[in-house]
C-alpha positions in Angstrom: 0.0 0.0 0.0 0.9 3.5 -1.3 1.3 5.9 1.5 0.4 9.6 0.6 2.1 12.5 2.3 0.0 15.2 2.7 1.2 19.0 2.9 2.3 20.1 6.1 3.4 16.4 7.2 6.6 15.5 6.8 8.6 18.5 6.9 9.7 20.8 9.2 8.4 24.1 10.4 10.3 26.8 10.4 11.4 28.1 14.2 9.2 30.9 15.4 11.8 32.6 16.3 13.1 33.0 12.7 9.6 35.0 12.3 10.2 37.5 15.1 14.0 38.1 14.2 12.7 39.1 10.7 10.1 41.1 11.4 12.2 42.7 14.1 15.3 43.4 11.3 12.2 44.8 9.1 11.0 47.3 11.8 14.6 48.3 12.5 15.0 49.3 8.2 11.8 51.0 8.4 12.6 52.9 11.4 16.1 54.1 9.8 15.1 55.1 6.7 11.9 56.9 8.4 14.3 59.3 10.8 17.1 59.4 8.0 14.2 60.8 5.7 12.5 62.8 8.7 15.8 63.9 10.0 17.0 65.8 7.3 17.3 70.0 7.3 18.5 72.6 5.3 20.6 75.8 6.4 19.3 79.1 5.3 22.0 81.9 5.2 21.9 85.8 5.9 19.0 85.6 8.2 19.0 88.4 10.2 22.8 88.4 9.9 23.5 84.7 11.0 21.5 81.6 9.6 19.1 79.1 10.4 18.5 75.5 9.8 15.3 73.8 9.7 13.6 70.8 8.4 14.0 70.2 4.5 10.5 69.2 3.8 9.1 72.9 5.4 8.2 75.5 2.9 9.9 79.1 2.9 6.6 81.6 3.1 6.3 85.4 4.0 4.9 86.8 6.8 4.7 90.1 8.0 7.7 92.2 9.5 9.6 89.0 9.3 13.0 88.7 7.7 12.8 84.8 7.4 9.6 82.6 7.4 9.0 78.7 7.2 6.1 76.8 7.8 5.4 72.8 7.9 2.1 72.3 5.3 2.5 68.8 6.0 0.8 68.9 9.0 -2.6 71.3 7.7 -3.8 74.5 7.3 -2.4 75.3 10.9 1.1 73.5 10.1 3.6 74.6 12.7 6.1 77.7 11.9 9.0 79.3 12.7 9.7 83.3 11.8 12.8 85.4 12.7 12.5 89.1 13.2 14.9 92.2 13.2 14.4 95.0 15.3 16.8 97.9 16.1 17.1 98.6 19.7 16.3 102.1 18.8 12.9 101.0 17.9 12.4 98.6 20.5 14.2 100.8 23.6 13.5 104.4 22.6 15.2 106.8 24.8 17.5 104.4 26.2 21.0 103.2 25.3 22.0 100.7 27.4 21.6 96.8 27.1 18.2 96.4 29.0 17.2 92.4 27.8 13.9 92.3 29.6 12.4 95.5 29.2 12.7 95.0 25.2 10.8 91.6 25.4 8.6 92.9 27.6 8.3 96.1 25.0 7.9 92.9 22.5 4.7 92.0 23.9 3.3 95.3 23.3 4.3 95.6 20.0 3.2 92.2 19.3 -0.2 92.4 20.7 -1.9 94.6 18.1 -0.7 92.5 15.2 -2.4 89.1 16.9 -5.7 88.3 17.6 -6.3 87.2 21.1 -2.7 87.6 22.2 -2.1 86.2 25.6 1.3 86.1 27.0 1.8 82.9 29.0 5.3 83.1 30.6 8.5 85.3 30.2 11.5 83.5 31.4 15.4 84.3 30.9 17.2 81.3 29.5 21.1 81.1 28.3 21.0 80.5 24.2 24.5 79.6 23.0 26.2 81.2 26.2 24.8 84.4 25.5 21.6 85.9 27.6 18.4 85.9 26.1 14.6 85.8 26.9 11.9 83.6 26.0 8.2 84.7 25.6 5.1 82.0 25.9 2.4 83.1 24.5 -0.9 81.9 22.8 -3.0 83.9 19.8 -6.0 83.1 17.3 -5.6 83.3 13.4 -7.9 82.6 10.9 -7.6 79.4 8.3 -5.2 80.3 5.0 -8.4 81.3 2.6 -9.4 84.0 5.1 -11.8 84.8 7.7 -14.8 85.4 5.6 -14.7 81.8 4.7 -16.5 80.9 7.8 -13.5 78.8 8.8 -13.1 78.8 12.8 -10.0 80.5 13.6 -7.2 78.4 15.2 -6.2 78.5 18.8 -1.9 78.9 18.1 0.7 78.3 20.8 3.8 79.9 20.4 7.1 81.1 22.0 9.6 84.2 21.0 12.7 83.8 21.5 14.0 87.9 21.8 18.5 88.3 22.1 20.1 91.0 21.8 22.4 90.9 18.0 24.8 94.1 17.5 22.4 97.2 17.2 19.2 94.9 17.2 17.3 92.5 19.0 17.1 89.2 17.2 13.5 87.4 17.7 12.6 83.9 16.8 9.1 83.1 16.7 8.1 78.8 16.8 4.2 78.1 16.7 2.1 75.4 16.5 -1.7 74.9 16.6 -3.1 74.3 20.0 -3.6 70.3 19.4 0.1 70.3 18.9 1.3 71.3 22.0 3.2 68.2 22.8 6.0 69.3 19.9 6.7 72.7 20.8 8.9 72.6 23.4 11.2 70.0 21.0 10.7 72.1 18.1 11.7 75.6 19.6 14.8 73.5 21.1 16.1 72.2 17.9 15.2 76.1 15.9 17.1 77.7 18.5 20.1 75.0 18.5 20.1 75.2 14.7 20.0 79.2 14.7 22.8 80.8 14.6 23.6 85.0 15.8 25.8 87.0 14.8 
């Protein structure tokens, strides 16, 4: 009598431990590529004097009194963004000609305030930026989606942080924002901008 071997019986099966090692040595590919990709950033000279690097994949934009402007459409209409402003100490400190850090960011504010909607500041704390003193400025504003306020779009609740030193004749002030629901990134993302910003 003819015995018949059916599939499955008479071989081995492979070890499950040869599954887990590969899917393991996959997840460990996918996760390098992903941060290599993620992980790249560009360096943008003669920004207010110095330069500034940010991630490749954010687009260069304009916005209003600002000398350099980036935001991150990947993430929405309310992607987060970065700004860096000039001001002359002149402007910021009239009548006065000393060094006097916290009385221009808190000067800042002011002149801030008419330009957002629903301005709020936060905190205002001195911090050390690349061994030089500096102050930053937590604050939170509204602003209406990209096609405009007419469209009936609700306005998005932003949270953002200025970053004000003082650069020769003129305070140096980077801005980092996100939208409210994105809180958990800011602090990392205003670390790496101001680690990656360089001032003359």
């Amino acid at each position: 009598m003819t015995s018949i071997t059916l599939p499955g019986q008479g071989k081995s099966e492979e070890p499950e431990w040869v599954v887990w090692l590969t899917l393991i040595i996959c997840l460990l590919i996918g996760w390098v590529a992903m941060t290599t990709v993620t992980g790249r950033t560009e360096t943008v000279a003669n920004v207010a004097g110095g330069s500034i690097r940010i991630p490749d994949k954010w687009i260069k934009t304009k916005e209003a009194g600002a000398v350099f402007a980036a935001t991150n459409l990947n993430t929405g209409a309310y992607g987060a963004r970065i700004s860096v402003r000039q001001i002359t100490k002149a402007d910021i400190l009239p009548g006065s000609s000393g060094e006097e850090l916290g009385t221009a960011a808190n000067n800042w504010t002011l002149l801030r305030s008419p330009d957002l909607e629903g301005y709020r500041v936060l905190n205002i704390e001195p911090i050390k930026l690349q061994g030089r003193d500096a102050i930053t400025i937590e604050y939170a504003y509204l602003t209406d989606p990209p096609e405009g306020g007419s469209s009936g779009g609700m306005p998005a609740l932003m949270h953002a942080i200025d970053t004000v030193i003082a650069s020769g004749d003129s305070y140096a002030i980077l801005t980092v924002a996100v939208e409210q629901s994105n809180d958990a990134m800011l602090n990392d993302l205003v670390a790496s901008t101001q680690a990656g910003w360089q001032i003359p």
